[in-house]
One Martini backbone bead per residue (centre of mass of N, CA, C, O) as a GRO file, in nm:
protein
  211
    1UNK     BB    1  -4.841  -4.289  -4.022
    2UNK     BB    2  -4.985  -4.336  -3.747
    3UNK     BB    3  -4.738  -4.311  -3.629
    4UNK     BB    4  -4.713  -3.968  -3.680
    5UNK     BB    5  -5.036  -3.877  -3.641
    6UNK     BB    6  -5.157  -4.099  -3.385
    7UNK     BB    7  -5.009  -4.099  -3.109
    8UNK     BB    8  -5.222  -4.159  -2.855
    9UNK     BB    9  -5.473  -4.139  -3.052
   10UNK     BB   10  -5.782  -4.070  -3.127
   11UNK     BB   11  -6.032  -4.078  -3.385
   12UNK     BB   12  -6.202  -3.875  -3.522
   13UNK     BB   13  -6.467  -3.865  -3.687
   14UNK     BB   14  -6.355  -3.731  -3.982
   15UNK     BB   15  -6.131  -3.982  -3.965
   16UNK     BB   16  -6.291  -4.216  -3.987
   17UNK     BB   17  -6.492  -4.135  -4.240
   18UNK     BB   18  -6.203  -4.016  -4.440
   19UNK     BB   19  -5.974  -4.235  -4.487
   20UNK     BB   20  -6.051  -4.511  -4.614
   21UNK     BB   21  -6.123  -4.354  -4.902
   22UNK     BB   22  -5.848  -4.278  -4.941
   23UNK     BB   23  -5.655  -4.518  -4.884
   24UNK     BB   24  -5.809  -4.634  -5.143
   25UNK     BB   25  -5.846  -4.406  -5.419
   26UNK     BB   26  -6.019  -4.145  -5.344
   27UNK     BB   27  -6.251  -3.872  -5.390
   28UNK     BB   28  -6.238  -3.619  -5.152
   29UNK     BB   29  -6.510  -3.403  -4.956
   30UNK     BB   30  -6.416  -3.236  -4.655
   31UNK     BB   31  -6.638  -3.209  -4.363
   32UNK     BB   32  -6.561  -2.969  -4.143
   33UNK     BB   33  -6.502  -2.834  -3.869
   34UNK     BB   34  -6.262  -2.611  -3.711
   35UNK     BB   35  -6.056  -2.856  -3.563
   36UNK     BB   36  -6.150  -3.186  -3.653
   37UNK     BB   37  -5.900  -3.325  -3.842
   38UNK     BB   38  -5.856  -3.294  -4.157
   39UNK     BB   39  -5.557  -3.300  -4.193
   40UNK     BB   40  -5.462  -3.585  -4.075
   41UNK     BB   41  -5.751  -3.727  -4.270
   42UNK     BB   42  -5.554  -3.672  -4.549
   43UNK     BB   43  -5.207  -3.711  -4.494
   44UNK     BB   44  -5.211  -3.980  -4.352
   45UNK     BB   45  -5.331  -4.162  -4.625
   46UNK     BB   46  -5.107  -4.034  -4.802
   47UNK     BB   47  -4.852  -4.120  -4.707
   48UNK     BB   48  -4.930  -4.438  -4.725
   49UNK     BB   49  -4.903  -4.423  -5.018
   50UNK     BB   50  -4.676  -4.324  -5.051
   51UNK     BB   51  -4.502  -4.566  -4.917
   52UNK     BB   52  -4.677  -4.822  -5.044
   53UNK     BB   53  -4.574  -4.709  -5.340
   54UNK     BB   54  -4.303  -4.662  -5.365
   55UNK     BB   55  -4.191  -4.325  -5.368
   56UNK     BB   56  -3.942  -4.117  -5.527
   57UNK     BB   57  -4.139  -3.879  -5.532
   58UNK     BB   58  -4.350  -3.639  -5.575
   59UNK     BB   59  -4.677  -3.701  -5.474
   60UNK     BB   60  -4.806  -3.434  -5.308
   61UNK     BB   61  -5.040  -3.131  -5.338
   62UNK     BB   62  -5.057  -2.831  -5.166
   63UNK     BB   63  -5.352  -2.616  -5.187
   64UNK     BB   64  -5.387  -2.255  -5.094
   65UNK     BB   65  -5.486  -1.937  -5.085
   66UNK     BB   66  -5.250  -1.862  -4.836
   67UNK     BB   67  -4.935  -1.813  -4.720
   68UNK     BB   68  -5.023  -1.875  -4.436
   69UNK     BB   69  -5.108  -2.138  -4.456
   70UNK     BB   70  -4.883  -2.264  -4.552
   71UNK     BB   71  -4.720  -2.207  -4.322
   72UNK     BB   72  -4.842  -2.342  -4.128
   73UNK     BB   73  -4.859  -2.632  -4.232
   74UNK     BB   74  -4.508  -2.651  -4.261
   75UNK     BB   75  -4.525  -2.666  -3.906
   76UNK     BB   76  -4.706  -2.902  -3.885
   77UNK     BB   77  -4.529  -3.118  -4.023
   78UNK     BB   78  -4.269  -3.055  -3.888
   79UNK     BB   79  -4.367  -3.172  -3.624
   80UNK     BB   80  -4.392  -3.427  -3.718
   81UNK     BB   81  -4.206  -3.555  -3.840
   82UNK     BB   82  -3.952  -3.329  -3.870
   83UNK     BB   83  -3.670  -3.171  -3.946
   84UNK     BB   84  -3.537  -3.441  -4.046
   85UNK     BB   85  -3.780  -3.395  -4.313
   86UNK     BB   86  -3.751  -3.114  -4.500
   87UNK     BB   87  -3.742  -3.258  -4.770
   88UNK     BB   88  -4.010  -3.381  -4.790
   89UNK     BB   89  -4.121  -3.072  -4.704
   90UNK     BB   90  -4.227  -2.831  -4.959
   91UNK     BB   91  -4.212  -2.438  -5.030
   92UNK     BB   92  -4.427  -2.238  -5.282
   93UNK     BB   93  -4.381  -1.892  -5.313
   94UNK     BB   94  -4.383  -1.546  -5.384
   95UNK     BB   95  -4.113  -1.574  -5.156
   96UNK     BB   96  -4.084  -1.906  -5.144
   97UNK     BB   97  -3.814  -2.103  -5.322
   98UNK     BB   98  -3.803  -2.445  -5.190
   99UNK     BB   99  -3.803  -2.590  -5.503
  100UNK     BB  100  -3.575  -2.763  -5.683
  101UNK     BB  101  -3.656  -3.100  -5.625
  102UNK     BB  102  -3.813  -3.432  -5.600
  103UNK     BB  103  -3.692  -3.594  -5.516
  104UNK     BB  104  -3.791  -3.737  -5.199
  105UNK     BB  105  -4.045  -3.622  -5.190
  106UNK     BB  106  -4.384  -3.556  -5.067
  107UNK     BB  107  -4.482  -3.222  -5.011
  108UNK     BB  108  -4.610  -2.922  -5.197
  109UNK     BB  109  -4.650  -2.599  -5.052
  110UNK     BB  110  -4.926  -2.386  -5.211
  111UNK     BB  111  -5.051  -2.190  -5.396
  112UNK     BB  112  -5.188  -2.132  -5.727
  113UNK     BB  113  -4.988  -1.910  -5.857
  114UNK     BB  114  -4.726  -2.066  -5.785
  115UNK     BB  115  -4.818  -2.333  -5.907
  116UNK     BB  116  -4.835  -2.234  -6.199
  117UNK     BB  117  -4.575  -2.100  -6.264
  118UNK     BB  118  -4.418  -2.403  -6.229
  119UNK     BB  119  -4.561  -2.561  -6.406
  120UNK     BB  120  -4.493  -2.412  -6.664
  121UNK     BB  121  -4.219  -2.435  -6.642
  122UNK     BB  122  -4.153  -2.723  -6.431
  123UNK     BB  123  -4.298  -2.997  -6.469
  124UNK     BB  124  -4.105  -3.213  -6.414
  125UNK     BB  125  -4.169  -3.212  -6.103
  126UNK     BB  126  -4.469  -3.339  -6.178
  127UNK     BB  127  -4.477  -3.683  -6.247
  128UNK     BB  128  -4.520  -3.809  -5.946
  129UNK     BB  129  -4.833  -3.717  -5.911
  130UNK     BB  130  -5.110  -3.852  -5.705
  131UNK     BB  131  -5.206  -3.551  -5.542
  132UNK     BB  132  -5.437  -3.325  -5.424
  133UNK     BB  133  -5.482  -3.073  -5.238
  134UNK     BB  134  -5.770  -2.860  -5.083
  135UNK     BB  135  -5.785  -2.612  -4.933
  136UNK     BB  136  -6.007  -2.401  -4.856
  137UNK     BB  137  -6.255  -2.392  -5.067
  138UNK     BB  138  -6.437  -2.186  -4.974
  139UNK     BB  139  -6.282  -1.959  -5.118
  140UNK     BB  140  -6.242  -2.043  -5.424
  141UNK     BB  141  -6.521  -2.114  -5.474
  142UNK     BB  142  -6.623  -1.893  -5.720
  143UNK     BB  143  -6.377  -1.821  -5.873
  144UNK     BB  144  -6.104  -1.707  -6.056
  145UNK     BB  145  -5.903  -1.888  -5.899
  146UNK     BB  146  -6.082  -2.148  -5.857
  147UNK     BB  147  -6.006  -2.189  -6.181
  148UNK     BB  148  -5.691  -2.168  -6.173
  149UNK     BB  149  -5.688  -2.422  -6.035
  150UNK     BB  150  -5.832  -2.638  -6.197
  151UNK     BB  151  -5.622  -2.636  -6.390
  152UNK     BB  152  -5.376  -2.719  -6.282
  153UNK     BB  153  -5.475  -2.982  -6.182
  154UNK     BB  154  -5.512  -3.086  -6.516
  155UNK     BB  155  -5.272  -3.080  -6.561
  156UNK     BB  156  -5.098  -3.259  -6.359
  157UNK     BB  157  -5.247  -3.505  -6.419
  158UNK     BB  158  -5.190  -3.496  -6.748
  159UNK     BB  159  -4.886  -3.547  -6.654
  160UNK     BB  160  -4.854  -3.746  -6.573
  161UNK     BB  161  -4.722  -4.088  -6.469
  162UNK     BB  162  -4.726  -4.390  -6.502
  163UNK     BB  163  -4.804  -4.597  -6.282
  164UNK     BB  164  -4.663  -4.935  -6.213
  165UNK     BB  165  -4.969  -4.899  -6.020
  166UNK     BB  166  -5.299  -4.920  -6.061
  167UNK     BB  167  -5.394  -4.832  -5.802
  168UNK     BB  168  -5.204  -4.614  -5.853
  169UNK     BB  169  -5.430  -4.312  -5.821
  170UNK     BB  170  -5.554  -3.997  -5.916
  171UNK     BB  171  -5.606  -3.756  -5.629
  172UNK     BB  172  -5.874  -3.541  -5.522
  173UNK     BB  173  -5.868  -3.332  -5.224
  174UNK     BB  174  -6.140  -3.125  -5.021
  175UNK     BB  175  -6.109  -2.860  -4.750
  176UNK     BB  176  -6.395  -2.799  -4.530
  177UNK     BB  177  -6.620  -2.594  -4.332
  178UNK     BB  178  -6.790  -2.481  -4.531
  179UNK     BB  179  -7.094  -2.557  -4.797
  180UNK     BB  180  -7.274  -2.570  -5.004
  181UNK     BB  181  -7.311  -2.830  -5.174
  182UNK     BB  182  -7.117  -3.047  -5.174
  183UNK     BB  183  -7.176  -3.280  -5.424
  184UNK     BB  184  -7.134  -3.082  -5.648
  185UNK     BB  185  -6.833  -2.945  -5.533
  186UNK     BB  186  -6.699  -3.224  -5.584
  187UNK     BB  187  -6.753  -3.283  -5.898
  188UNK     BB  188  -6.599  -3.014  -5.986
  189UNK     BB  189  -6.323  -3.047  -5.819
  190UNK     BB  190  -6.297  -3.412  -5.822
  191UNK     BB  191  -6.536  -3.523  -6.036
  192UNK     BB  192  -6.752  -3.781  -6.122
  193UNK     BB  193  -6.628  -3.976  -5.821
  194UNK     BB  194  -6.696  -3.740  -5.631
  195UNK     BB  195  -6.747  -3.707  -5.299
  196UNK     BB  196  -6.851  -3.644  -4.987
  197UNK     BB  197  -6.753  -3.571  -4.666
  198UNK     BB  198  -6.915  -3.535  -4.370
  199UNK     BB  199  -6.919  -3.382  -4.027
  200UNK     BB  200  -7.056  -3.210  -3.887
  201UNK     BB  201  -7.205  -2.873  -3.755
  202UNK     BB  202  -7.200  -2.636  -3.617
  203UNK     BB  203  -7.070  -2.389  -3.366
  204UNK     BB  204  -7.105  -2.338  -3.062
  205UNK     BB  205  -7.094  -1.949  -2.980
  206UNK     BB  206  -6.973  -1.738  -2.690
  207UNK     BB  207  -7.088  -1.411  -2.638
  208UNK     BB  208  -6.939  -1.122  -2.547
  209UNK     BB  209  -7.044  -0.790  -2.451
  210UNK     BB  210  -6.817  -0.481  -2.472
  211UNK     BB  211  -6.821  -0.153  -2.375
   0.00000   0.00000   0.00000
């Protein structure tokens, strides 16, 4: 995981504060401003545990608020792994359905609403799902998706079939820029074990008004 998300790079401070409690199989809540290196943060410590436990189906959903962020993702993640891991990088949203088969997959890349609709039909492509991300939690928390989105999580869970290895505990990660009361929020959405983990706070912005 490490050459391939950080060749030649050294670890960002909200990476450095954020991968070991995911390597180890916590869920928590990453707090830090955009393009601090939260998807690193958390996709590289995940693919980790994905490799170290030797998974041969999809272990890994995130979900996004809209198809454009799916989209952009699924662009950053095949730039680091490569085109021919196609396969093991999945995207269902409401007009993309290239979600067949579990096989070989590591992550499924979708909305709320279209990953609501496929666990609904198709649950058993979900059984070796062993986490879960939420991308840009701060536009879903507090909304009617909001909640849509946390009961699908609690379906994932409670279908997933027993790991092997007692280890392999099923987390849910939360990926946020801004949000009021982390700890409730990490709580509420990745259970009564979740906490925060936050780095930085707002960025000096430097406005030029044109008339």
């Amino acid at each position: 995981a490490w050459r391939i998300f950080f060749r030649n790079r050294d670890l960002r401070p909200i990476q450095e504060a954020a991968i070991p409690p995911i390597l180890h199989g916590e869920s928590i809540l990453v707090c830090s401003p955009t393009a601090s290196g939260k998807t690193e943060a958390c996709f590289a410590p995940l693919y980790q545990r994905h490799v170290s436990f030797d998974r041969r189906r999809l272990s890994v959903v995130y979900i996004a608020p809209t198809k454009a962020l799916v989209n952009d993702m699924l662009g950053r993640l095949l730039e680091y792994f490569g085109h021919a891991s196609e396969d093991a990088i999945k995207r269902y949203t409401g007009d993309r359905h290239e979600f067949a088969s579990a096989d070989g997959a590591f992550v499924l890349l979708c909305s709320p609403e279209a990953l609501d609709s496929l666990q609904l039909t198709r649950p058993h492509l979900f059984s070796g799902v062993r986490a879960v991300i939420i991308d840009e939690l701060h536009f879903l928390h507090g909304t009617a998706r909001g909640q849509q989105a946390r009961a699908v999580v609690r379906r994932l869970q409670h279908g997933a079939a027993r790991p092997n290895d007692p280890r392999d505990v099923f987390q849910r990660v939360g990926l946020t820029a801004t949000l009021g009361n982390p700890e409730r929020v990490a709580q509420l959405w990745l259970g009564d074990q979740g906490r925060a983990v936050c780095v930085g706070g707002a960025r000096d912005i430097e406005l030029k008004y044109l008339d």
